[in-house]
N, C-alpha and C positions, 0 to 999 in steps of 0.2 A: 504493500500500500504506500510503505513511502517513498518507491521507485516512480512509483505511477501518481502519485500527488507531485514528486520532480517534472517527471517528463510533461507533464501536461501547464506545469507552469511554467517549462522551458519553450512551450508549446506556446502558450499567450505570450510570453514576450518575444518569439520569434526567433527564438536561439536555442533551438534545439539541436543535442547531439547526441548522437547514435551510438550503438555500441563501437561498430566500426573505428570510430575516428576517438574513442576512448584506449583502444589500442594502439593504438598509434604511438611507437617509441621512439626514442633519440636516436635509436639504432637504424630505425626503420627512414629517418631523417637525412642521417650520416649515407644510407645505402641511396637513398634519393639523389642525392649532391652530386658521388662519385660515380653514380650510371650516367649521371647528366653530364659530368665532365668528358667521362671518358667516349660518352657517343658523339659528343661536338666535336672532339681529340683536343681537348683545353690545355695547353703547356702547362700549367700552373698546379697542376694536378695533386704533384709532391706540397706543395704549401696549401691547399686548402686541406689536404688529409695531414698534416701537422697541425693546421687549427683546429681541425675536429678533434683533437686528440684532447686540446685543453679544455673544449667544450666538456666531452664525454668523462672524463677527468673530474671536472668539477660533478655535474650534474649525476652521473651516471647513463649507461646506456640505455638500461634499462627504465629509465624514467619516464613518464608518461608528457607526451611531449602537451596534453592538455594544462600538465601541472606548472610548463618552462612560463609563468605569468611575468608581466612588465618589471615588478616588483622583486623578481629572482633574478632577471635581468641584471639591473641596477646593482644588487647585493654581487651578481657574478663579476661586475666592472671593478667594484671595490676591492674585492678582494685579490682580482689579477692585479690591481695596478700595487697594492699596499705587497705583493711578493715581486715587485719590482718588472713587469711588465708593462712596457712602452705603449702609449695610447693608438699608436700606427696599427701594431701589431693586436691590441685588444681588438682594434677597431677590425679585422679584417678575420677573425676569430667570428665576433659577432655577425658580417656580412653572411660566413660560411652557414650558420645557422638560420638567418636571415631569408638566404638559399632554400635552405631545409624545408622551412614553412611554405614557402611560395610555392614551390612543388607540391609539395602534399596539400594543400589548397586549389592551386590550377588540374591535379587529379581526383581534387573529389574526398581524398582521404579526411580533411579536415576542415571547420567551416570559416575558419581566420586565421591570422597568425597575431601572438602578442605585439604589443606598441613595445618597440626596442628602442633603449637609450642612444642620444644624439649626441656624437666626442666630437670636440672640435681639438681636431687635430691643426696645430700649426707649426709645422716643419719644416713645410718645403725647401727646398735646396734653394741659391742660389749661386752655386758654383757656374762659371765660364771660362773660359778661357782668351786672354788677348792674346796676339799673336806671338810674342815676345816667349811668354808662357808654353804657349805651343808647340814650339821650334825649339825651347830647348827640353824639355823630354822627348822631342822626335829624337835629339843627338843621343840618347841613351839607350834607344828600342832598339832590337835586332829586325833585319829589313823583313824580314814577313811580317811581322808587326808593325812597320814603318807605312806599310802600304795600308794597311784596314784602316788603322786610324786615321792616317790622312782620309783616307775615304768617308769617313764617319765624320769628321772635322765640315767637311766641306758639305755633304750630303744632308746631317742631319739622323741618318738611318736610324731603328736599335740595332743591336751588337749581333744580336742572333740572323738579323734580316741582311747583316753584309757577310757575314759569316759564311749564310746557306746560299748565295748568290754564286749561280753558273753561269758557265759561257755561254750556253745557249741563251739566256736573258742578257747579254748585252751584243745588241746591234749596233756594230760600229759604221756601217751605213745609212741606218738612218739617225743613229749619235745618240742615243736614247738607252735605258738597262731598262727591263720591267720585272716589276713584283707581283706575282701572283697571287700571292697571299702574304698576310698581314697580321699584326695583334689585332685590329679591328676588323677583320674578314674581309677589305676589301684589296682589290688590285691596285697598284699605282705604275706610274712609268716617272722617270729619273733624266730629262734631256742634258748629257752632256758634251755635246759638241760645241755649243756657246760656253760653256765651262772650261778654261782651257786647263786648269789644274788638275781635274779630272777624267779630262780626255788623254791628259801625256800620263795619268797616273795608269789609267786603265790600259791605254798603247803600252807601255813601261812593263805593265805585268802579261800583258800579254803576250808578248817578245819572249818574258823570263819563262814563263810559262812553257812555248812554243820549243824552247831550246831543250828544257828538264826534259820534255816526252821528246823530242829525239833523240837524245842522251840515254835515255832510260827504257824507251819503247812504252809508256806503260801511260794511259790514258790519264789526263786529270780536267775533272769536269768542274771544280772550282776554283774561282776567280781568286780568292785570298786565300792561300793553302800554308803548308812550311813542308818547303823541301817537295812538294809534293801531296802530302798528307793535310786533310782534312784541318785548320784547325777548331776546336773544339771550346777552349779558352784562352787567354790570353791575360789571366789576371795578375798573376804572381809576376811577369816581365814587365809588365805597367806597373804594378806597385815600385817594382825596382827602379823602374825608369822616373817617376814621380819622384822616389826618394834623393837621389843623386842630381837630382835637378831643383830639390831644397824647392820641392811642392808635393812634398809627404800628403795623405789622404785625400787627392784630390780623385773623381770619377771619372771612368772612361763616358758617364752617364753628362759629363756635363760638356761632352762634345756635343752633345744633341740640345742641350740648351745653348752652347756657341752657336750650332748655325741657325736658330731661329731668331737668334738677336743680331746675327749679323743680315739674314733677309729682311729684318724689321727695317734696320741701320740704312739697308742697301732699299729700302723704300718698295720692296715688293708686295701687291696685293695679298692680304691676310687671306682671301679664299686661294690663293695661288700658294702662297707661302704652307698652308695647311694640306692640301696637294700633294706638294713636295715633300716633305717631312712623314707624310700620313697621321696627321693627327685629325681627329675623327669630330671633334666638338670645339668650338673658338674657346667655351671656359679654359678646356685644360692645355689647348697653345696658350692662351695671356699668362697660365705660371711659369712656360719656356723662354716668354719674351723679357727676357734680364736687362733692365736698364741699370748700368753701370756706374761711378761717381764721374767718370771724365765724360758719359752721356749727360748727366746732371748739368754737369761744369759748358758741355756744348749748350745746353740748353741756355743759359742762364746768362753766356754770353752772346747766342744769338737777342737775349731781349736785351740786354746791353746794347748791342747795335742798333737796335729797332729805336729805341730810346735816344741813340745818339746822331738817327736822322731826323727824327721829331724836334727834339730840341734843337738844331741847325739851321732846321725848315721855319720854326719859327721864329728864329734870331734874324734870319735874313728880311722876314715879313716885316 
């Protein structure tokens, strides 16, 4: 009877839930995420099953995912951040579960998902690079290294997308590389024939390239390789290179914010300049676009001048 005095009052207020969706566990959440990732084929794979871990961790697997309310939430933020977890990394712990409900809501499983807490995460990077900076850890990199990153310098790419680039995607006839795919799913193309840095970097490796396989007989279908071989990462020789050039921790990440502030610089249209780069939403280009203190100082004395024809103009009147 007091099942049936429940359901019928969950019944008037319109918020009725079934057995079904009272089964519903964390586990059963967690198994939602990672079918979803893995039939998209999401790179990101290994980190979102690292945040379920902290999830499932706290909460249990086993828990009834009716039971994760707004208010467990909250107590689950508190307590990552007070054992010293980073609000970036709470923040995308929560997304992962976030995930969780959405699915099993868009299936039917469930009939909402809880109101989850809002971090305001302020982090963002501002590293770039002038060029001064840039050219002297190029003098430290070993030359397979010497080549991507220039290429990333100038391009804007991520790391992974100049990484996987073959030769069959750069037409040096019509001057262009294209991407097929992307972090954001879409294709892009790359024209660098007006690029002349570009163009002698990609002619350059394609020469060295050309030479290795007849030297070696042995085919290589990518553009930035070492020796031959795929490469894979390149972290530990840019650290070294950073260090020795007395720019210790700086990112291979903040090449990709250099050339969106130097297309800003060089006055290229934001929908072109977004294009280029492949960034998918203007929000998240304007955190790439770094204005600098010598941008400031240009600024500041362009209205210096502007000021110093006004008042001339009107000293002659």
């Amino acid at each position: 009877m007091r099942l049936l005095n429940k359901r019928l009052a969950e019944i008037g207020a319109g918020r009725l839930i079934g057995p079904d969706a009272e089964r519903v566990s964390l586990a059963d959440l967690q198994a939602f995420v990672l079918s979803d990732y893995r039939v998209n084929g999401r790179r990101s794979i290994d980190r979102v099953t690292v945040a379920w871990g902290h999830v499932v961790a706290y909460f249990g697997e086993r828990t009834r995912a009716l039971d994760v309310t707004a208010d467990r939430l909250t107590a689950y933020v508190e307590d990552r951040t007070a054992s010293g977890a980073a609000l970036a990394t709470i923040g995308q712990e929560l997304a992962a579960l976030r995930r969780g409900f959405s699915l099993a809501v868009r299936m039917g499983r469930l009939p909402q998902r809880p109101a989850f807490p809002v971090l305001h995460i302020a982090n963002a990077r501002q590293g770039f690079f002038e060029e001064g900076d840039f050219n002297a850890i190029l003098a430290h990199l070993p030359d397979y290294a010497v080549a991507v990153v220039t290429f990333l310098y100038h391009t804007g790419w991520r790391v992974r997308e100049a990484l996987g680039l073959t030769w069959d995607r750069v037409d040096f006839h019509a001057g262009i590389v294209r991407l097929d795919t992307s972090k954001n799913g879409r294709p892009r193309i790359f024209p660098f024939a007006e690029l002349q840095a570009v163009a002698s970097l990609l002619g350059e490796q394609r020469a060295r390239t050309s030479a290795l396989v007849g030297a070696t007989g042995e085919a290589i279908p990518w553009v930035f390789h070492r020796h031959g071989s795929r490469i894979k990462d390149f972290r530990y020789v840019w650290a070294q290179a950073c260090q020795q050039a007395g720019l210790s921790g700086r990112l291979v990440h903040d090449l990709r914010r250099t050339a969106v502030r130097n297309l800003e610089r060089a006055g290229v249209s934001r929908s072109v300049a977004m294009q280029l780069t492949g960034h998918l939403t203007e929000s998240v280009y304007r955190r790439y676009a770094i204005v600098s203190e010598a941008d400031l100082r240009e600024g500041t004395a362009k209205l210096h001048a502007l000021a110093s024809r006004t008042n001339t103009g009107q000293s002659e009147e």
